[in-house]
C-alpha positions in Angstrom: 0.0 0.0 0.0 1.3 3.4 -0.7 -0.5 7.0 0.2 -0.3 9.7 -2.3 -2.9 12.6 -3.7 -4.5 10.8 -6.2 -3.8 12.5 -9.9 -3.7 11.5 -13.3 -0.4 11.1 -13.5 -0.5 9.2 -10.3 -2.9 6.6 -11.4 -0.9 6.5 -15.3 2.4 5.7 -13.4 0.9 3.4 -11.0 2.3 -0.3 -12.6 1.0 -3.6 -11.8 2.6 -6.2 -9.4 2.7 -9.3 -8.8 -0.8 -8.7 -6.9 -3.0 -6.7 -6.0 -2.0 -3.5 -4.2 -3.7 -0.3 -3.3 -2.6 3.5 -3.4 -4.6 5.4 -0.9 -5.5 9.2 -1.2 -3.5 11.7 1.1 -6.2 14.3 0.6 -9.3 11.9 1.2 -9.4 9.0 3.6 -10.7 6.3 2.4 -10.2 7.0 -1.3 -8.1 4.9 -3.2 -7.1 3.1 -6.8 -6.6 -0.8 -6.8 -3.9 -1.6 -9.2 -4.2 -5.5 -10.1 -1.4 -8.0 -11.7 -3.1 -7.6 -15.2 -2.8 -3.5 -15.3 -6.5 -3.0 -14.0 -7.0 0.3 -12.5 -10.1 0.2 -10.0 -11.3 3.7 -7.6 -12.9 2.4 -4.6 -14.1 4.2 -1.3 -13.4 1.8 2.1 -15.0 2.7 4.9 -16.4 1.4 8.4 -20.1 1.6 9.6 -20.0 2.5 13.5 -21.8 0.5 15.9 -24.4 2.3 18.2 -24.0 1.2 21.8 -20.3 -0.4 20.7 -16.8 1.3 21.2 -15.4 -0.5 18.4 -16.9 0.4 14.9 -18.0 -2.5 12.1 -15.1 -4.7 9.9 -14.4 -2.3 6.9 -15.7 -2.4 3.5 -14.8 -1.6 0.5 -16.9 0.2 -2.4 -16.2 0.0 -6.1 -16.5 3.7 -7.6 -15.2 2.5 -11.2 -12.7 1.9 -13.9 -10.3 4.3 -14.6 -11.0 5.5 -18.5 -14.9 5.1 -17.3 -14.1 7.2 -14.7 -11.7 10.2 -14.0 -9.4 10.6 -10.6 -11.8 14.1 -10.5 -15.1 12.5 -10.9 -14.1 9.4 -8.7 -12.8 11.8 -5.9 -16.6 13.9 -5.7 -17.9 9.9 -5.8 -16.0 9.2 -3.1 -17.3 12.9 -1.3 -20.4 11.8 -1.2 -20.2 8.1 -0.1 -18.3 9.6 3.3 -20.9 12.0 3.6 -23.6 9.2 3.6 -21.2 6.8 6.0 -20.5 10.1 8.3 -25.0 10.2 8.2 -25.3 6.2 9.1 -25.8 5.2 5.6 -24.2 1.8 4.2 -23.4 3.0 0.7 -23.5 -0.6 0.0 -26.7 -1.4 1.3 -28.0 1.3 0.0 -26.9 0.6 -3.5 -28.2 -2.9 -3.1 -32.1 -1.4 -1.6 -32.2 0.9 -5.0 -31.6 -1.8 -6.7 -33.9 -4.3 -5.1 -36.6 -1.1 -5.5 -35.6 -0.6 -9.1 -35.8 -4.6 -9.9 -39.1 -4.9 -8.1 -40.8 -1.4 -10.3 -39.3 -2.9 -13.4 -41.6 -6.2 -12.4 -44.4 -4.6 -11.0 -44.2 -2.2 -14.8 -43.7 -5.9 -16.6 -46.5 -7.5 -14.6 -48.5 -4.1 -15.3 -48.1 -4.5 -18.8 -49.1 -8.0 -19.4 -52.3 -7.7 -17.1 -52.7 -4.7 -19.6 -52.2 -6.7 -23.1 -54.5 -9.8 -21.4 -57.0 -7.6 -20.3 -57.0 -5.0 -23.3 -60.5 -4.5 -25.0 -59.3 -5.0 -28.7 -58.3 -8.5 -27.3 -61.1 -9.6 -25.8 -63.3 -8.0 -27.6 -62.2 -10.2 -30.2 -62.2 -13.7 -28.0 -66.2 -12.3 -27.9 -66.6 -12.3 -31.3 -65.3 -16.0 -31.8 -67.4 -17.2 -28.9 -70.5 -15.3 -30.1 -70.1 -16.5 -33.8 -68.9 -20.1 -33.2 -70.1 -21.0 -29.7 -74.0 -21.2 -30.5 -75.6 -21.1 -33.9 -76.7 -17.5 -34.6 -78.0 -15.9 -37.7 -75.2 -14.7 -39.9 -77.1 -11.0 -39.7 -77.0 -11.0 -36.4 -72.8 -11.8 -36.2 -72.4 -9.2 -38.7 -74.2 -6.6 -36.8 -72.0 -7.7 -33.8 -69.0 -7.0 -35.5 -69.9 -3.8 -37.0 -70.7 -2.6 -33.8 -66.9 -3.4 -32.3 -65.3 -2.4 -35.6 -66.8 1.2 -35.8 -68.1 2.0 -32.7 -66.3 0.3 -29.8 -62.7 -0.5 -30.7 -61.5 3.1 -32.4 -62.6 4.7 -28.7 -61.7 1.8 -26.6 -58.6 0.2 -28.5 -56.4 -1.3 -25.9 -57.6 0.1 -22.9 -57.9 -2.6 -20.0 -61.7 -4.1 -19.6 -61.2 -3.1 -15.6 -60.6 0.8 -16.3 -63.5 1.3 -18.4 -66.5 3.3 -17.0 -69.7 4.4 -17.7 -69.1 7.1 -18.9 -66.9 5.8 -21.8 -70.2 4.1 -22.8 -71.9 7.0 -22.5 -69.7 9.0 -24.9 -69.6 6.3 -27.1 -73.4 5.9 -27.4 -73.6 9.9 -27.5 -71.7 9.7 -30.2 -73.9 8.3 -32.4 -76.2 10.7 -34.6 -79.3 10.9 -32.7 -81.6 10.1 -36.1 -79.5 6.7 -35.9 -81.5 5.7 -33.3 -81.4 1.5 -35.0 -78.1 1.6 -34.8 -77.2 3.5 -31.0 -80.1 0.6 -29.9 -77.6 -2.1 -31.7 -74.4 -0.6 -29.7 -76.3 -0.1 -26.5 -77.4 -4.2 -27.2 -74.2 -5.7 -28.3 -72.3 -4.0 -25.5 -74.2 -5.3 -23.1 -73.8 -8.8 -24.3 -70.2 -8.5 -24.4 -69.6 -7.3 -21.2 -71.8 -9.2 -19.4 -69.3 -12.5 -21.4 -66.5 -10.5 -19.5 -68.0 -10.2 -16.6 -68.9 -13.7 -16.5 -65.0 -14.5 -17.0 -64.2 -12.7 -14.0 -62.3 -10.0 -16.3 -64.5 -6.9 -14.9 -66.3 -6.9 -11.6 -69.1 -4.4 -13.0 -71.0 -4.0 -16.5 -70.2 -0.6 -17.3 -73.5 -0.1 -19.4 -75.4 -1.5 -16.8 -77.1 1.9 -15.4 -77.3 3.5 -18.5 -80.3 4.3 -20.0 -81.5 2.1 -23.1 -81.6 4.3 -26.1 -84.9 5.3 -27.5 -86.4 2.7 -30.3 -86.3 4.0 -34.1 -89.5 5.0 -35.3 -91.5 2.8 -36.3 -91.4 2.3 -40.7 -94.2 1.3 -42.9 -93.1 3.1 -45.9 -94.2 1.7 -49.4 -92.8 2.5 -52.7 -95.1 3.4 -55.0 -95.1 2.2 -58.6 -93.0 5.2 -60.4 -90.4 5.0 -56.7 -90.0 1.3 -57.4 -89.5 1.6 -61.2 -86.9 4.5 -60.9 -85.2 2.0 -58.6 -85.4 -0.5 -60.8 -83.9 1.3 -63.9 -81.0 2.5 -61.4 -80.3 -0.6 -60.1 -78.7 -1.2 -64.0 -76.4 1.6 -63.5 -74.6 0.9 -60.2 -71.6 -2.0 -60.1 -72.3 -5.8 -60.3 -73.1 -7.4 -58.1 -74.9 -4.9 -56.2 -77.2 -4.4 -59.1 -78.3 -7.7 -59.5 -78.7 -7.5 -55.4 -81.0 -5.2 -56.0 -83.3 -6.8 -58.7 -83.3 -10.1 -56.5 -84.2 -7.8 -53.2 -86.8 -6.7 -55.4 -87.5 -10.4 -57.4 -87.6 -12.8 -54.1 -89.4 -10.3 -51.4 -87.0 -11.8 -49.3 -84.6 -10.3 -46.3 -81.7 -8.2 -47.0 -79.7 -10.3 -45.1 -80.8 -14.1 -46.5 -80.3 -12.5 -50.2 -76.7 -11.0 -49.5 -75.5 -14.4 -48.2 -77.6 -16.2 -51.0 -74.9 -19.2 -52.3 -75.3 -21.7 -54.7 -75.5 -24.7 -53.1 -79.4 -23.2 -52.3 -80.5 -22.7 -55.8 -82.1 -25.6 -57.8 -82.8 -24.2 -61.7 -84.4 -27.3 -62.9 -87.2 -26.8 -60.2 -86.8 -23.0 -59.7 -86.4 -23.3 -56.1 -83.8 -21.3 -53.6 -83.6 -23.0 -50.1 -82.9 -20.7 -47.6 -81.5 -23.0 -44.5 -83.1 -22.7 -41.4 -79.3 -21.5 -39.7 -80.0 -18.2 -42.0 -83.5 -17.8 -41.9 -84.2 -14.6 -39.5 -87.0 -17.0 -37.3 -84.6 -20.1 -37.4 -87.4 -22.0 -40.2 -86.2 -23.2 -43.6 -87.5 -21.8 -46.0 -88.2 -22.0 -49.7 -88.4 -19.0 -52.3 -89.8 -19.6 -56.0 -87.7 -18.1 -58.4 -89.5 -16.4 -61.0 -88.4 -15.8 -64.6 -86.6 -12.7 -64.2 -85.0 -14.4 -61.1 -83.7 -16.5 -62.9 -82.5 -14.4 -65.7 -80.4 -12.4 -63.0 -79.0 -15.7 -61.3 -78.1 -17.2 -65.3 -76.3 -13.7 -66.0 -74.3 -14.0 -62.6 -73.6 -17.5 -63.0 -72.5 -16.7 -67.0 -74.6 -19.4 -68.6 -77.8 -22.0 -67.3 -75.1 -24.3 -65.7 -75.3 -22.6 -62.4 -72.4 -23.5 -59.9 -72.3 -26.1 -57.5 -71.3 -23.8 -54.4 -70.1 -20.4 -53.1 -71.8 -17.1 -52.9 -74.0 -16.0 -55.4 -73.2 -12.2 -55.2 -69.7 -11.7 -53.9 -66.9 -9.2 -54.9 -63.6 -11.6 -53.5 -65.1 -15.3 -54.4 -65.2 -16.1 -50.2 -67.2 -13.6 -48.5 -71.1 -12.4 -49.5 -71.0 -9.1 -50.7 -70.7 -6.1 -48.3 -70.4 -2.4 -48.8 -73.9 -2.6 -49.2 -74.5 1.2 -47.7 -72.2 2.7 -50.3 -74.2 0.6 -53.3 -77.7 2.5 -51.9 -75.5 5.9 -52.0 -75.0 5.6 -55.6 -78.3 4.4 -56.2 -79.7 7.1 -54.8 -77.5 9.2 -56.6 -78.5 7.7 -60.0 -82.6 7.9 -58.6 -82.1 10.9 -58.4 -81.4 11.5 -61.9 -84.6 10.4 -63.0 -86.8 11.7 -60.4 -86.9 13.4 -56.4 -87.5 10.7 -54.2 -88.0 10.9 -50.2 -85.8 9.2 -47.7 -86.1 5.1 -48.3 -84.4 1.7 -47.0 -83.9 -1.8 -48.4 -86.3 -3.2 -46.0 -88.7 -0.9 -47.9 -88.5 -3.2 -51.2 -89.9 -6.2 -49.0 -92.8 -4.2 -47.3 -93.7 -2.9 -50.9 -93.5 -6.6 -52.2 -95.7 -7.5 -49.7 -98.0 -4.8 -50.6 -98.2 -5.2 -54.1 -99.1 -9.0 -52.6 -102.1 -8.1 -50.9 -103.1 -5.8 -54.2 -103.1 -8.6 -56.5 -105.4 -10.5 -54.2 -103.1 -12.9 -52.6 -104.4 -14.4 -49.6 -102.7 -13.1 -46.4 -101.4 -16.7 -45.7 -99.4 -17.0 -48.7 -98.7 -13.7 -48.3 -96.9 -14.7 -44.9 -95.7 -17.7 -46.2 -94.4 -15.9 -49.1 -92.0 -13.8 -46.5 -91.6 -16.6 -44.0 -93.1 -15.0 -41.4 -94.7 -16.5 -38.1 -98.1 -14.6 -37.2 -101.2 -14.8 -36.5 -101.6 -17.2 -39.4 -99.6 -19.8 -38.5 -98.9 -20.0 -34.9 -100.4 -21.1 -32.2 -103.1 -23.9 -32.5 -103.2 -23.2 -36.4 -99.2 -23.8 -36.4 -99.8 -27.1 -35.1 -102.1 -28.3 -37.3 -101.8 -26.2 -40.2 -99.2 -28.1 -42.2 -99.7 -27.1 -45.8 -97.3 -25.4 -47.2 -98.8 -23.0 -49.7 -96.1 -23.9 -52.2 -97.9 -24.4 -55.2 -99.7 -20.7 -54.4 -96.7 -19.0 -53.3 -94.8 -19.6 -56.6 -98.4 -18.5 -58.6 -97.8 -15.2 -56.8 -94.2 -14.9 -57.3 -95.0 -15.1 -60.9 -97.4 -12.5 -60.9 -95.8 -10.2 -59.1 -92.4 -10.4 -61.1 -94.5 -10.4 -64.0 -95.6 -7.1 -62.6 -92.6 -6.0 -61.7 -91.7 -6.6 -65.5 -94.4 -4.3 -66.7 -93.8 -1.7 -64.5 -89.9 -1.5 -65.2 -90.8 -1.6 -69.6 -93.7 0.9 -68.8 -93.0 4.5 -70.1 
């Protein structure tokens, strides 16, 4: 060991020995450079911890400041300052090092642990994990998945995203129902619905501990529609339908064609379509009230359906009107935009909706003096007519009238459309 004020020069002079050896500070005690056999050049502080209620003071110990190059003489020095300030105060530099540590270790856990519970438990996540559950775990009309999707897609995940399940309130909800234009009152009804079912599923899972669109109150029901198209409204729809891209033309005419659901025509596929006997089976997993049903096809049904398919060999599967091959058509909403545009070309029309073409369909029915069963049977629809007692032993199945009406009224469809 040698003592000298620790410099620079000092410390590039100092040369390595056959072991380790220390030069301690003159100006600082406790303050030294370890010189080892290899050339290493180590500042440490050594030190002794007193002993309350002792004479004698604890066995020293040594603190490693740094290498020299990492660190200068000048900045290990002010190091070395501040540890004999902390020993002079009772502080173990050591053990103190070691706690910050320890604390450090432990918030760099508690942050990792944090962020995991935060990826598990984000929305986008499980709000996904719904959406498998709701489509796959019990059968469920294909309208009514799509609708539930939608609903996460557009409304729920772009204000929710990956915030955790546990932090969202009420008044999230709120907002995100608020949101919605008040004159889209169908569609705030479907957010208010489908959020409610998905986080009562995360409740059940023990992911939340409340339903945070519990207490709020159930938006107010759209107003009730019975809007029919009258015969020049339905023939300037009609002629548009022509000018708007296939398929969603064709869509149209079928809509139109079929009197059937928006829903059942979009997903319309092949493997449902006999030409020989002019029939469409609509499966009872995609009819709206869960019953088969079957849909003559008309004439100019099946004109439309031989100018999708390209020929009278119609295909032996997949969707009938489809833009990729695998999935039903959708962008619906922006095909009615441009048919309204082109509508409006020919003539001013008031506000209408899809569903519109089936109540007018079923008007027209009733104007050609089908009987209200076949009218119901005509849409699939369980009423008056056919439930209760008369359900049960009602059996017939009005086929051979239903497809006399769907030829009458596509042949009046015809007419209209070539009237001028």
């Amino acid at each position: 060991m040698a003592n000298a004020a620790i410099s620079k020069t000092v410390v590039d002079n100092a040369l390595p020995g056959s072991k380790d050896y220390f030069i301690w500070d003159e100006r600082l005690s406790g303050f030294g450079l370890k010189v080892t056999p290899a050339g290493g050049k180590i500042y440490v502080f050594q030190y002794r911890m007193s002993r309350p209620g002792f004479a004698s003071s604890t066995a020293p110990e040594r603190y490693t400041i740094g290498k020299h190059g990492k660190v200068t003489p000048d900045q290990a020095r002010a190091k070395a300052k501040i540890l004999a300030g902390m020993v002079a105060d009772g502080t173990n530099p050591k053990k103190a090092e070691a706690d910050l540590l320890a604390e450090v270790e432990a918030e760099k856990a508690a942050k990792a642990q944090k962020a995991k519970l935060e990826n598990e438990l984000a929305f986008s996540r499980l709000a996904d994990e719904w959406l498998d559950h709701y489509e796959n775990e019990k059968r469920r009309r294909a309208s009514s998945v799509s609708q539930a999707k939608l609903v996460v897609k557009n409304h729920l995940k772009p204000v929710l995203g990956a915030t955790p399940v546990p932090h969202i309130t009420r008044a999230n909800m709120q907002m995100i129902i608020d949101a919605i234009p008040s004159h889209q009152r169908a569609m705030r009804r479907n957010v208010f619905a489908y959020s409610s079912v998905l986080f009562g599923w995360m409740r059940r899972r023990g992911h939340i501990e409340h339903n945070p669109i519990e207490f709020i109150d159930k938006p107010d029901a759209p107003a009730s529609r019975d809007r029919v198209l009258s015969d020049p409204e339905l023939k300037a729809i009609w002629n548009a339908s022509y000018a708007i891209a296939k398929p969603f033309g064709p869509f149209i005419r079928l809509l139109i064609l079929t009197i059937q659901r928006r829903g059942e025509v979009a997903a319309m596929n092949w493997t449902e379509l006999d030409r020989k006997t002019a029939v469409w089976t609509i499966p009872a997993d995609r009819a709206k009230n869960g019953v088969a049903h079957i849909v003559h096809l008309s004439k100019p049904a099946i004109v439309e359906l031989d100018a999708l398919a390209g020929g009278t060999e119609w295909p032996k599967a997949g969707y009938v009107l489809t833009t990729t091959g695998r999935t039903p058509i959708s962008g619906i909403s922006k095909a009615k935009r441009a048919l309204d545009m082109k509508v409006a070309e020919e003539m001013e029309m008031p506000a209408w909706r899809l569903h519109d073409l089936r109540r007018t369909g079923a008007t027209r029915l009733q104007k050609q003096g089908v009987r209200f069963e076949v009218t119901e049977a005509v849409l699939n629809h369980v009423s008056g007519a056919k439930s209760g007692v008369a359900g049960v032993y009602q059996r017939h199945d009005w086929k051979d009238e239903k497809r006399i009406a769907l030829n009458a009224y596509a042949a009046g469809i015809a007419k209209l459309a070539a009237k001028k």
